[in-house]
PDB file of N, CA, C and O in Angstrom:
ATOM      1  N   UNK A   1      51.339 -53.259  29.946  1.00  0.00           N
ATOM      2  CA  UNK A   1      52.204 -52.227  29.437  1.00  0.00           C
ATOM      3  C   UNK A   1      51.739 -50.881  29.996  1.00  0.00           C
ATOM      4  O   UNK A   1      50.570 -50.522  29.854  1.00  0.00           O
ATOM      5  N   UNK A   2      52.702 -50.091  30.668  1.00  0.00           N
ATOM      6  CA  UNK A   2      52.283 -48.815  31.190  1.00  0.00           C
ATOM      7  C   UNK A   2      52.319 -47.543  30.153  1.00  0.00           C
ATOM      8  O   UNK A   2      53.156 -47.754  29.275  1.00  0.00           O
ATOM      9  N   UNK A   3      51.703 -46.379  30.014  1.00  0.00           N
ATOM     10  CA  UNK A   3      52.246 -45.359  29.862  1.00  0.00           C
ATOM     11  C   UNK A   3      52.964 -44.767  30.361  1.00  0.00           C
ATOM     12  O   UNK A   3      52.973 -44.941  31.579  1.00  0.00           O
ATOM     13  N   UNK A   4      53.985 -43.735  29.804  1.00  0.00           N
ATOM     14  CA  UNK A   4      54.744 -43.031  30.417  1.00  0.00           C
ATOM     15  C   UNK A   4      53.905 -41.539  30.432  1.00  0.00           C
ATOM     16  O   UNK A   4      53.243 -41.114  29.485  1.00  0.00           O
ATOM     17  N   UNK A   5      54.072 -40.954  31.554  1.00  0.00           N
ATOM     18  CA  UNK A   5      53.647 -40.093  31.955  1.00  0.00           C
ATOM     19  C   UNK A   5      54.085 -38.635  31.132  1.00  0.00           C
ATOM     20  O   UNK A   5      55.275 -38.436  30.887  1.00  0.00           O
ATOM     21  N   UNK A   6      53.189 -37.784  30.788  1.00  0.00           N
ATOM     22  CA  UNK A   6      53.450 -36.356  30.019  1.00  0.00           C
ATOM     23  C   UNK A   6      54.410 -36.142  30.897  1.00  0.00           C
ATOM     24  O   UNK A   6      54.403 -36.561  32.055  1.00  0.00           O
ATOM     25  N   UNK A   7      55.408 -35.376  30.296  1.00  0.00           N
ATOM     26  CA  UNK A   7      56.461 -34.202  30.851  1.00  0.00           C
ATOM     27  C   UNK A   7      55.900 -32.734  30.661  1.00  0.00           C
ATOM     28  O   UNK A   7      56.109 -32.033  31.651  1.00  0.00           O
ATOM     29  N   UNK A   8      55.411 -32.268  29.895  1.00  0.00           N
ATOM     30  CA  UNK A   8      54.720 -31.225  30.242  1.00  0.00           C
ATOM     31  C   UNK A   8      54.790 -29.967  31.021  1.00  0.00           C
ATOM     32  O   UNK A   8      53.787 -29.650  31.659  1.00  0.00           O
ATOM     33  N   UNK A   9      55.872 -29.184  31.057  1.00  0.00           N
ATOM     34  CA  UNK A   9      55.653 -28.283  32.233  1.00  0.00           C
ATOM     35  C   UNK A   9      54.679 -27.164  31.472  1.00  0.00           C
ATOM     36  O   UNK A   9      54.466 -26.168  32.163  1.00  0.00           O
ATOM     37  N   UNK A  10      54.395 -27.168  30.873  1.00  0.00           N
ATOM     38  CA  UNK A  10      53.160 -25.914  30.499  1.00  0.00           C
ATOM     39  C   UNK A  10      51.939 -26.466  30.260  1.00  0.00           C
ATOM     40  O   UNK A  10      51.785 -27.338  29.406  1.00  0.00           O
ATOM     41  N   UNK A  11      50.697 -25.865  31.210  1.00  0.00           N
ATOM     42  CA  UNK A  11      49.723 -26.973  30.947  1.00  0.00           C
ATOM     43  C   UNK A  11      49.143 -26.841  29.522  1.00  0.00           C
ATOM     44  O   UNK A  11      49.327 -26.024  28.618  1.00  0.00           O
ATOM     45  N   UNK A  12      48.264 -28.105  29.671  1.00  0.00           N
ATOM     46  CA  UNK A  12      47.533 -28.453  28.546  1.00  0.00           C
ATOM     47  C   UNK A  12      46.721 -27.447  28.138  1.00  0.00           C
ATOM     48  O   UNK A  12      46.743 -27.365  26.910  1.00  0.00           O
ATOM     49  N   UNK A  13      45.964 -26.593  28.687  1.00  0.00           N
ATOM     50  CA  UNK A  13      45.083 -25.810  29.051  1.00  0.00           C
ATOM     51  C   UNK A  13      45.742 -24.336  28.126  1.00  0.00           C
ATOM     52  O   UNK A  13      45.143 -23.735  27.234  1.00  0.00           O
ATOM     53  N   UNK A  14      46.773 -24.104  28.530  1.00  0.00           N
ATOM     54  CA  UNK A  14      47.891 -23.300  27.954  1.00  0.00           C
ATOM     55  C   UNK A  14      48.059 -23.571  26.511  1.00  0.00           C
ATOM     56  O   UNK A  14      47.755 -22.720  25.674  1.00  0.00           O
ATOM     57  N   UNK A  15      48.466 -24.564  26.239  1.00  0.00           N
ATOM     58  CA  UNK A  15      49.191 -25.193  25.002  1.00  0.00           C
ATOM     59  C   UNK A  15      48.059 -24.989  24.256  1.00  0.00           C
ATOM     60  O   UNK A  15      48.127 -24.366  23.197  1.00  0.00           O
ATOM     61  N   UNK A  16      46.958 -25.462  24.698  1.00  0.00           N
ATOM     62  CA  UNK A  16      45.902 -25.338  23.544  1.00  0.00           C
ATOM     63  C   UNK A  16      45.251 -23.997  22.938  1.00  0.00           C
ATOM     64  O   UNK A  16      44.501 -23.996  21.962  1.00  0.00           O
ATOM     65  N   UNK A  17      45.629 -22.904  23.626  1.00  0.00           N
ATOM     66  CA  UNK A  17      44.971 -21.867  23.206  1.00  0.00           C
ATOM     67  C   UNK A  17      46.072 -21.155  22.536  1.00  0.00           C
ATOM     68  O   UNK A  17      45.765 -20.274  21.732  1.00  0.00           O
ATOM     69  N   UNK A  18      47.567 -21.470  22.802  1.00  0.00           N
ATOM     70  CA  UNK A  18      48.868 -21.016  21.781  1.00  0.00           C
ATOM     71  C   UNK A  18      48.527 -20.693  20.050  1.00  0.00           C
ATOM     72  O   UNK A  18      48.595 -21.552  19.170  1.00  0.00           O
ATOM     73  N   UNK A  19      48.167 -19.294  19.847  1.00  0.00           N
ATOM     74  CA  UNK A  19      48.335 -19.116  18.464  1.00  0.00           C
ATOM     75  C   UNK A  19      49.137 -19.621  17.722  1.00  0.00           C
ATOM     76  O   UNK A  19      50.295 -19.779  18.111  1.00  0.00           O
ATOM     77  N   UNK A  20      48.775 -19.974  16.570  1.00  0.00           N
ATOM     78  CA  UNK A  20      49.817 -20.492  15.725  1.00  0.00           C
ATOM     79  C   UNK A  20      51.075 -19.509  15.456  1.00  0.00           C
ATOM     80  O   UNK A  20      50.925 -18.292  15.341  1.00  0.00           O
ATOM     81  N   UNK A  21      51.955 -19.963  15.393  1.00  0.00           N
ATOM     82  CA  UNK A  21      53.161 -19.361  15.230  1.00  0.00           C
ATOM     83  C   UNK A  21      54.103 -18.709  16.572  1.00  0.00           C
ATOM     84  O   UNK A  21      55.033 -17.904  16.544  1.00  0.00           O
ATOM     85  N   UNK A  22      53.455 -19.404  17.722  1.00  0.00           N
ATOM     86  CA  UNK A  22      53.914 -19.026  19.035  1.00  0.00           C
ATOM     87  C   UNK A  22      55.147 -19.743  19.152  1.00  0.00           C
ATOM     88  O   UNK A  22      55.214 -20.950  18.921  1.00  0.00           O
ATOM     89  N   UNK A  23      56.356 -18.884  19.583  1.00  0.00           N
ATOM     90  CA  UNK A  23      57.642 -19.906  19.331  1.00  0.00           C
ATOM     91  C   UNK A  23      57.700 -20.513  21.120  1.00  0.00           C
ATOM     92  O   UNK A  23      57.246 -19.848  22.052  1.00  0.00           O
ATOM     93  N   UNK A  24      58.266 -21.698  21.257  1.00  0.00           N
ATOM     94  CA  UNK A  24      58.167 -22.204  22.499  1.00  0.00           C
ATOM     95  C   UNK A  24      59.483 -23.201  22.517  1.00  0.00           C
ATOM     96  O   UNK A  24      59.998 -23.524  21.446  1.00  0.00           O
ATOM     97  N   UNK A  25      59.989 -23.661  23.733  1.00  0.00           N
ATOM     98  CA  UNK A  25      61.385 -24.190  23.932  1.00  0.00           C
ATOM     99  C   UNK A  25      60.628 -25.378  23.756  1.00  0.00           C
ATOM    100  O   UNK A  25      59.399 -25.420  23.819  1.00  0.00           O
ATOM    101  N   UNK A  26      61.247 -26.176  23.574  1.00  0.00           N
ATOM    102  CA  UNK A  26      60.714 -27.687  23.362  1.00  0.00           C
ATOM    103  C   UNK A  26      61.808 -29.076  23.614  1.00  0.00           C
ATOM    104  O   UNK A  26      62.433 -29.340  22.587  1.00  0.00           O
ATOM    105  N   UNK A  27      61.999 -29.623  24.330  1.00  0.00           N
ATOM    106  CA  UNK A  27      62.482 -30.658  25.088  1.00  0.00           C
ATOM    107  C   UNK A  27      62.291 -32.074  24.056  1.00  0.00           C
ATOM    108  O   UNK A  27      61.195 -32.599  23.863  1.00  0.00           O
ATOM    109  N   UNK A  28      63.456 -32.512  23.511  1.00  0.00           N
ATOM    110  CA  UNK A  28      62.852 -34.262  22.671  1.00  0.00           C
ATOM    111  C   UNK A  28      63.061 -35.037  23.665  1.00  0.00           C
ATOM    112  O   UNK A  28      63.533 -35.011  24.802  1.00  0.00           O
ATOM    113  N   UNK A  29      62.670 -35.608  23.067  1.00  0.00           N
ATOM    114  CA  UNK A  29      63.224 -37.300  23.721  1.00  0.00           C
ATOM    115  C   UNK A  29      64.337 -37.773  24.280  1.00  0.00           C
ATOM    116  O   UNK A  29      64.554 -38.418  25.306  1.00  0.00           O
ATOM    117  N   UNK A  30      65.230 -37.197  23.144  1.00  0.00           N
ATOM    118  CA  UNK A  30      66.522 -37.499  23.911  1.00  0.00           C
ATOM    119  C   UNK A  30      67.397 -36.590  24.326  1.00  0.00           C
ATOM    120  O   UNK A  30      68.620 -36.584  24.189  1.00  0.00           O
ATOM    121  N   UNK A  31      66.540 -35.652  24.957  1.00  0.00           N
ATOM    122  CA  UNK A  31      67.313 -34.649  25.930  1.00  0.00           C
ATOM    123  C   UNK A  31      67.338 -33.342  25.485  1.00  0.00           C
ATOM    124  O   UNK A  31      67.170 -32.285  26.093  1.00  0.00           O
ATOM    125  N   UNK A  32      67.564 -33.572  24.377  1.00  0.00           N
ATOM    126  CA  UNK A  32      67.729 -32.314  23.577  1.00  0.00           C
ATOM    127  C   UNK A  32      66.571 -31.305  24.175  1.00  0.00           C
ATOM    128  O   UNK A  32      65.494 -31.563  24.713  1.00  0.00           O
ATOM    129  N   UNK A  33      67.276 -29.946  23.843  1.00  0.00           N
ATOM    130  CA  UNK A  33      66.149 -28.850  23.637  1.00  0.00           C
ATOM    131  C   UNK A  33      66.464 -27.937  22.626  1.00  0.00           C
ATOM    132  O   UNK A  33      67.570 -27.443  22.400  1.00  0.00           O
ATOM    133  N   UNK A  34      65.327 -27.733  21.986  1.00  0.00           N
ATOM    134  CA  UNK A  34      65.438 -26.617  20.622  1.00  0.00           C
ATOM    135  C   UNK A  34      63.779 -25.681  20.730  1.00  0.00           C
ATOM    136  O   UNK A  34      62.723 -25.683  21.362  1.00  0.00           O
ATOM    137  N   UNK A  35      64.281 -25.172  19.954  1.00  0.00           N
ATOM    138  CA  UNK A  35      63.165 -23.697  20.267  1.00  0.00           C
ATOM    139  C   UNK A  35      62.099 -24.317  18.852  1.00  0.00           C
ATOM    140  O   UNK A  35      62.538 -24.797  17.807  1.00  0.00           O
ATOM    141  N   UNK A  36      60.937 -24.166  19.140  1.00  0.00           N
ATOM    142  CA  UNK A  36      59.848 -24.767  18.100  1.00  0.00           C
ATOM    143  C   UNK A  36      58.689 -23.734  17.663  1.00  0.00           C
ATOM    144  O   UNK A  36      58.517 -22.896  18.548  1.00  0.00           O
ATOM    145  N   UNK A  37      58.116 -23.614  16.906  1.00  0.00           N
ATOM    146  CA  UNK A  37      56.957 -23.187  16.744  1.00  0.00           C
ATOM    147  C   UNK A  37      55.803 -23.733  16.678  1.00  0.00           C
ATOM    148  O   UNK A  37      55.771 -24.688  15.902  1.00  0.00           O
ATOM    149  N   UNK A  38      54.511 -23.407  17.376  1.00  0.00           N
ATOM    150  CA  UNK A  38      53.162 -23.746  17.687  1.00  0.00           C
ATOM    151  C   UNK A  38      52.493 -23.433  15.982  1.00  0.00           C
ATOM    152  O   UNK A  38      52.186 -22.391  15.403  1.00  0.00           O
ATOM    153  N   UNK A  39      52.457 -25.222  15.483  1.00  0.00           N
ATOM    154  CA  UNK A  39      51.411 -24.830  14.422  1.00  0.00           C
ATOM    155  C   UNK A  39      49.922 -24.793  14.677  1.00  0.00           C
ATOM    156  O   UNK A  39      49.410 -24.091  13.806  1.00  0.00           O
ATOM    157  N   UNK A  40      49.112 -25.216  15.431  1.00  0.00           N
ATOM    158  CA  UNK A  40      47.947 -25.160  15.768  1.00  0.00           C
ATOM    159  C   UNK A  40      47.230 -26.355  14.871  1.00  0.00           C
ATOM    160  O   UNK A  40      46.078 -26.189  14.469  1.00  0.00           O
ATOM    161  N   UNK A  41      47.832 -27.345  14.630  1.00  0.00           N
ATOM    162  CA  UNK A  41      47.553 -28.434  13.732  1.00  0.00           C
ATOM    163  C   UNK A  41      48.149 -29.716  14.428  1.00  0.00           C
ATOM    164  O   UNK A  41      49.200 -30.030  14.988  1.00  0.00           O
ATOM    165  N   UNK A  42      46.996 -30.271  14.121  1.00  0.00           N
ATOM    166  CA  UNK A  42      47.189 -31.989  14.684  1.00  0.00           C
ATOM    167  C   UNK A  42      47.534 -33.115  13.325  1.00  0.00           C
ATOM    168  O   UNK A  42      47.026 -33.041  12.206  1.00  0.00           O
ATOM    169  N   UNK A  43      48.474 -34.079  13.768  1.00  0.00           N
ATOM    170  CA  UNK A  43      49.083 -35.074  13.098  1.00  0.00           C
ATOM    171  C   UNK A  43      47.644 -36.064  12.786  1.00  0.00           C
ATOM    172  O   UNK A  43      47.124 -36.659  13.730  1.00  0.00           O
ATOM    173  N   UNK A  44      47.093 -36.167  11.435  1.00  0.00           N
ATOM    174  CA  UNK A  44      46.092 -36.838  11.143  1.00  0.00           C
ATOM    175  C   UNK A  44      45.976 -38.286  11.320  1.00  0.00           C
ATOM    176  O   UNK A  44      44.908 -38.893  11.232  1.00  0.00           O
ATOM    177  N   UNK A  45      47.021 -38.777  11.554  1.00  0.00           N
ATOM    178  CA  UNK A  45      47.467 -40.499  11.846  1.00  0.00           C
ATOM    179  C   UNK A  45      47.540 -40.445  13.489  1.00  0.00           C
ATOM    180  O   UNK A  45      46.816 -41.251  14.073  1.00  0.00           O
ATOM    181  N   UNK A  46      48.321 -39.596  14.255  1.00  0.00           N
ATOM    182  CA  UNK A  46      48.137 -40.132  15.989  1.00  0.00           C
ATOM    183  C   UNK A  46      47.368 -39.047  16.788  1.00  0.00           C
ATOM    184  O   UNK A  46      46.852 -39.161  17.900  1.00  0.00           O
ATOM    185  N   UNK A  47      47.419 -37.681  15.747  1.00  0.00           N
ATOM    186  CA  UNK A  47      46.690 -37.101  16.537  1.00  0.00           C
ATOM    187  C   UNK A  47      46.851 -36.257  17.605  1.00  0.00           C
ATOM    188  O   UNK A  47      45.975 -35.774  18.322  1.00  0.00           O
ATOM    189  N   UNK A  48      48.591 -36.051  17.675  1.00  0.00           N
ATOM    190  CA  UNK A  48      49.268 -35.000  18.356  1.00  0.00           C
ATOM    191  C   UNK A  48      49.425 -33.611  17.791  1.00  0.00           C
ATOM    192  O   UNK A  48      49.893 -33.328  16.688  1.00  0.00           O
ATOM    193  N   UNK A  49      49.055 -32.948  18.528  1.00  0.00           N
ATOM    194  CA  UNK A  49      49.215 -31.226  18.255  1.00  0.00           C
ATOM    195  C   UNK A  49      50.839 -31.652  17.852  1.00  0.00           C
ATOM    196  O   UNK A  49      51.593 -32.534  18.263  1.00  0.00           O
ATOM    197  N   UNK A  50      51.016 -30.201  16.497  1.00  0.00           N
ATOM    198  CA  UNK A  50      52.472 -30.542  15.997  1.00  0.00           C
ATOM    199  C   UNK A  50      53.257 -29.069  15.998  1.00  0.00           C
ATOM    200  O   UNK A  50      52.717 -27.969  15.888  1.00  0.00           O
ATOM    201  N   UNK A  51      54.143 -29.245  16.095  1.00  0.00           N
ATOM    202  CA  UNK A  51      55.097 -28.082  16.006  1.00  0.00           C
ATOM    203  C   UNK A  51      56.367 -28.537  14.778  1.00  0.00           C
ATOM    204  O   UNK A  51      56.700 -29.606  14.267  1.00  0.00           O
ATOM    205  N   UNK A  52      56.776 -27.278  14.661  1.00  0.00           N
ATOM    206  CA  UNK A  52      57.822 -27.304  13.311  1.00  0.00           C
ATOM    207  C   UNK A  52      58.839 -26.534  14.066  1.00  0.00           C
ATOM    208  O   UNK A  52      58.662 -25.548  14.782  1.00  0.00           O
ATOM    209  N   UNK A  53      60.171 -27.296  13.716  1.00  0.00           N
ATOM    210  CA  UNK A  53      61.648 -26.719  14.057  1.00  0.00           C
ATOM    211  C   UNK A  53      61.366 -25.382  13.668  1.00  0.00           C
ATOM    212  O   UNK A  53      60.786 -24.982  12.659  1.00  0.00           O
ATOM    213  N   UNK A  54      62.066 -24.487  15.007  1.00  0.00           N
ATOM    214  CA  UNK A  54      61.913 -22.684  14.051  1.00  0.00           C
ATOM    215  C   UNK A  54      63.143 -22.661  13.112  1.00  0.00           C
ATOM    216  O   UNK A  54      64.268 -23.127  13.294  1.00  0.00           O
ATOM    217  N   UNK A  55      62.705 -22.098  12.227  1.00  0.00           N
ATOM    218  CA  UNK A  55      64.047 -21.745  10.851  1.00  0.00           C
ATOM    219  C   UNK A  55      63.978 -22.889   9.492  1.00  0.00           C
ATOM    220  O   UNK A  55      64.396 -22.804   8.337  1.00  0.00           O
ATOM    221  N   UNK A  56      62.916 -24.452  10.569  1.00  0.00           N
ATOM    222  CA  UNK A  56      63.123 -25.572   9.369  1.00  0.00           C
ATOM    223  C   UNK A  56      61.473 -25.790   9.379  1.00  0.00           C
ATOM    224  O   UNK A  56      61.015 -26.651  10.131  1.00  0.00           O
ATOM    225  N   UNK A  57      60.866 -25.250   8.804  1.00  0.00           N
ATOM    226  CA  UNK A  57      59.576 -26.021   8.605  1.00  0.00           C
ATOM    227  C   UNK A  57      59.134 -26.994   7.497  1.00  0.00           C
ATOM    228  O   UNK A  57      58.152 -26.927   6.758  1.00  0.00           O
ATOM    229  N   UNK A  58      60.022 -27.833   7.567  1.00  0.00           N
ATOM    230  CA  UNK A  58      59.976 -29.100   7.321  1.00  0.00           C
ATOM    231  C   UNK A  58      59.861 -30.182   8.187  1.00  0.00           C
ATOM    232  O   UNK A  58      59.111 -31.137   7.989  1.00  0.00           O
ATOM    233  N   UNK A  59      60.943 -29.979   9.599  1.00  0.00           N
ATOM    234  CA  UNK A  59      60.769 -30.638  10.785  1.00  0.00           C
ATOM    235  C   UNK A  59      59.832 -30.752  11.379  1.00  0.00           C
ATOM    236  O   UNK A  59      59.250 -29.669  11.442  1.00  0.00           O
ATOM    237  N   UNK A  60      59.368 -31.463  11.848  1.00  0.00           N
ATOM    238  CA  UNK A  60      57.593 -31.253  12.248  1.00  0.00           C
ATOM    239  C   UNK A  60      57.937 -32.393  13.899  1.00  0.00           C
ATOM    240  O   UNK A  60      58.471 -33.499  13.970  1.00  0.00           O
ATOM    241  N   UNK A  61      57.637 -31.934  14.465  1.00  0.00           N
ATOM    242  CA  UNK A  61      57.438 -32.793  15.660  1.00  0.00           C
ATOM    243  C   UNK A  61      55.772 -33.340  16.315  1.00  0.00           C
ATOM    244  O   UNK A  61      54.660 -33.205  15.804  1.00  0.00           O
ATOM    245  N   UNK A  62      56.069 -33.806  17.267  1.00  0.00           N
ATOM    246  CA  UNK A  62      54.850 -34.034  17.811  1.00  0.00           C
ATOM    247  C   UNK A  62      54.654 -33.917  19.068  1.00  0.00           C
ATOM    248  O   UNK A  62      55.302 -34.761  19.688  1.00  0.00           O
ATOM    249  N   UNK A  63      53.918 -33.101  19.851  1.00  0.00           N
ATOM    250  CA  UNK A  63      53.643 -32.919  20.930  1.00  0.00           C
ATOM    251  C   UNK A  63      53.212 -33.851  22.068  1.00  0.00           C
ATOM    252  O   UNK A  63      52.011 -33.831  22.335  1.00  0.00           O
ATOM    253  N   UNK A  64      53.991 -34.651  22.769  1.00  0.00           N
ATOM    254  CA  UNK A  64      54.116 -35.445  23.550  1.00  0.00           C
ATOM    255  C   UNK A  64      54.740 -37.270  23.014  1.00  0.00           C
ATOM    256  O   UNK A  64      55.182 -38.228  23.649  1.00  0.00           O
ATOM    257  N   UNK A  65      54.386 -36.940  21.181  1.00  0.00           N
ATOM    258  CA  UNK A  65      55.046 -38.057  20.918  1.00  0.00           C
ATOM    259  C   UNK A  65      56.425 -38.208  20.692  1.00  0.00           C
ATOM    260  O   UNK A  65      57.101 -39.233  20.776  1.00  0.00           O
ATOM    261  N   UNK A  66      56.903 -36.588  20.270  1.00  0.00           N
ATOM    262  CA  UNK A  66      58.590 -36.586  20.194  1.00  0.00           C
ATOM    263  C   UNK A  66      59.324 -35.994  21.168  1.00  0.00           C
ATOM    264  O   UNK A  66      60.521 -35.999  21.454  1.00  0.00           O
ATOM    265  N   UNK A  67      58.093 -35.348  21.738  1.00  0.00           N
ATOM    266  CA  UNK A  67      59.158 -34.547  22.822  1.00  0.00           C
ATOM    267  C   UNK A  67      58.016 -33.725  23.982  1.00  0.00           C
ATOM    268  O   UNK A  67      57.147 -34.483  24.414  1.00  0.00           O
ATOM    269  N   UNK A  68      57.973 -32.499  24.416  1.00  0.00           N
ATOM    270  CA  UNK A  68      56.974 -31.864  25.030  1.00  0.00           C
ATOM    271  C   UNK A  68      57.546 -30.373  25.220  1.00  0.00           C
ATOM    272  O   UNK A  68      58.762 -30.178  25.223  1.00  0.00           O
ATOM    273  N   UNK A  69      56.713 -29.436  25.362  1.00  0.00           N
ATOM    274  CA  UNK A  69      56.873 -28.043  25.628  1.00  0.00           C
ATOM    275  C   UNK A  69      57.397 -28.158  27.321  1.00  0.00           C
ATOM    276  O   UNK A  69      57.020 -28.882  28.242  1.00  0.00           O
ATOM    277  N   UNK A  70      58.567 -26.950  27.213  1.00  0.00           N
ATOM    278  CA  UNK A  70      58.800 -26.599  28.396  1.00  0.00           C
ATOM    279  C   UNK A  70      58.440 -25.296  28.629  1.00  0.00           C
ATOM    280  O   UNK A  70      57.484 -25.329  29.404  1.00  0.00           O
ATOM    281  N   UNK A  71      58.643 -24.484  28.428  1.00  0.00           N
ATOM    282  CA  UNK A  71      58.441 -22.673  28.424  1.00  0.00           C
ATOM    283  C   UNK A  71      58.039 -22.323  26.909  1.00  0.00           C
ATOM    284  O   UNK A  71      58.114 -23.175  26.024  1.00  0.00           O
ATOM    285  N   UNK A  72      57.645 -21.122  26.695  1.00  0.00           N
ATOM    286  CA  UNK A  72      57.499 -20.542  26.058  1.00  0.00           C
ATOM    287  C   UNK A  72      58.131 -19.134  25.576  1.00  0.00           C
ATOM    288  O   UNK A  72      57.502 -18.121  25.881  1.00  0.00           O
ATOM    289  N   UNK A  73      59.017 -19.036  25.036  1.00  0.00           N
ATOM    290  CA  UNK A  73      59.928 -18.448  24.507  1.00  0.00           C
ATOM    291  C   UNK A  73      59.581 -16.610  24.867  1.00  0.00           C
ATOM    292  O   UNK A  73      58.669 -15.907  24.434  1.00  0.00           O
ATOM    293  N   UNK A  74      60.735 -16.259  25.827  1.00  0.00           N
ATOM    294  CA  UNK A  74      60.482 -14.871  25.625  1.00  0.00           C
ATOM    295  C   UNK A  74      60.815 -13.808  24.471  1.00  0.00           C
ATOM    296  O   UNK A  74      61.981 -13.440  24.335  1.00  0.00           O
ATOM    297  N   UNK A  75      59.990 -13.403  23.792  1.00  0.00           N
ATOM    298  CA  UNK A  75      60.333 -12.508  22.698  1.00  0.00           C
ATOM    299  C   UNK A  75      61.238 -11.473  22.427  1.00  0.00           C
ATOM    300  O   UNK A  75      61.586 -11.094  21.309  1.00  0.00           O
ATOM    301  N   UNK A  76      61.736 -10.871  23.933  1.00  0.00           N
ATOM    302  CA  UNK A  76      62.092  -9.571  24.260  1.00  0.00           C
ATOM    303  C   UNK A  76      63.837 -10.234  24.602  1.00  0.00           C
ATOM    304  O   UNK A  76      64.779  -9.522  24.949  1.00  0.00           O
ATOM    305  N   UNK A  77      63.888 -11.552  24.415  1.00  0.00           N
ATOM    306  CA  UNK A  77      65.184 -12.270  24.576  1.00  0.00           C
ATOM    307  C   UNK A  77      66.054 -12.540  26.438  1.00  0.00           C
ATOM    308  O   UNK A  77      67.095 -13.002  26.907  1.00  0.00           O
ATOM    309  N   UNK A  78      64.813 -11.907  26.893  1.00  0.00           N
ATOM    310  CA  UNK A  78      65.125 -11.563  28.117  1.00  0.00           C
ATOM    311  C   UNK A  78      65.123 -12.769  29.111  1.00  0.00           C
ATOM    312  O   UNK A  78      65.399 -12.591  30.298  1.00  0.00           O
TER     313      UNK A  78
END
């Protein structure tokens, strides 16, 4: 059984030093893209850095298990 390879366009290196509450575009699984926020907290069962839908923080995703960061959201809307 293979892995599938990170999608990832922002490195790891990047992602990890993202303050919490950094809003970032975020890519799922199934195509979709929605804008997310960087909680700076890992899923205690797999262990993926997690992000929460912006506006729903209830939604909680998982960083490479539901989807992956593409950019990081410009503030200035620009």
């Amino acid at each position: 059984m293979s892995r599938k390879k990170r999608i990832n366009t922002v490195p790891d290196d990047i992602v990890d030093k993202l303050p919490a509450g950094a809003r970032v575009n975020f890519r799922k699984k199934n195509g979709e893209y929605v804008v997310a926020v960087w909680m700076n907290k890992r899923d205690w069962l797999v262990g993926c850095p997690l992000l929460h839908l912006d506006g729903k923080p209830n939604e909680y995703f998982g960083l490479g298990y539901d989807g992956d960061v593409v950019s990081l959201v410009d503030e200035q809307g620009v």
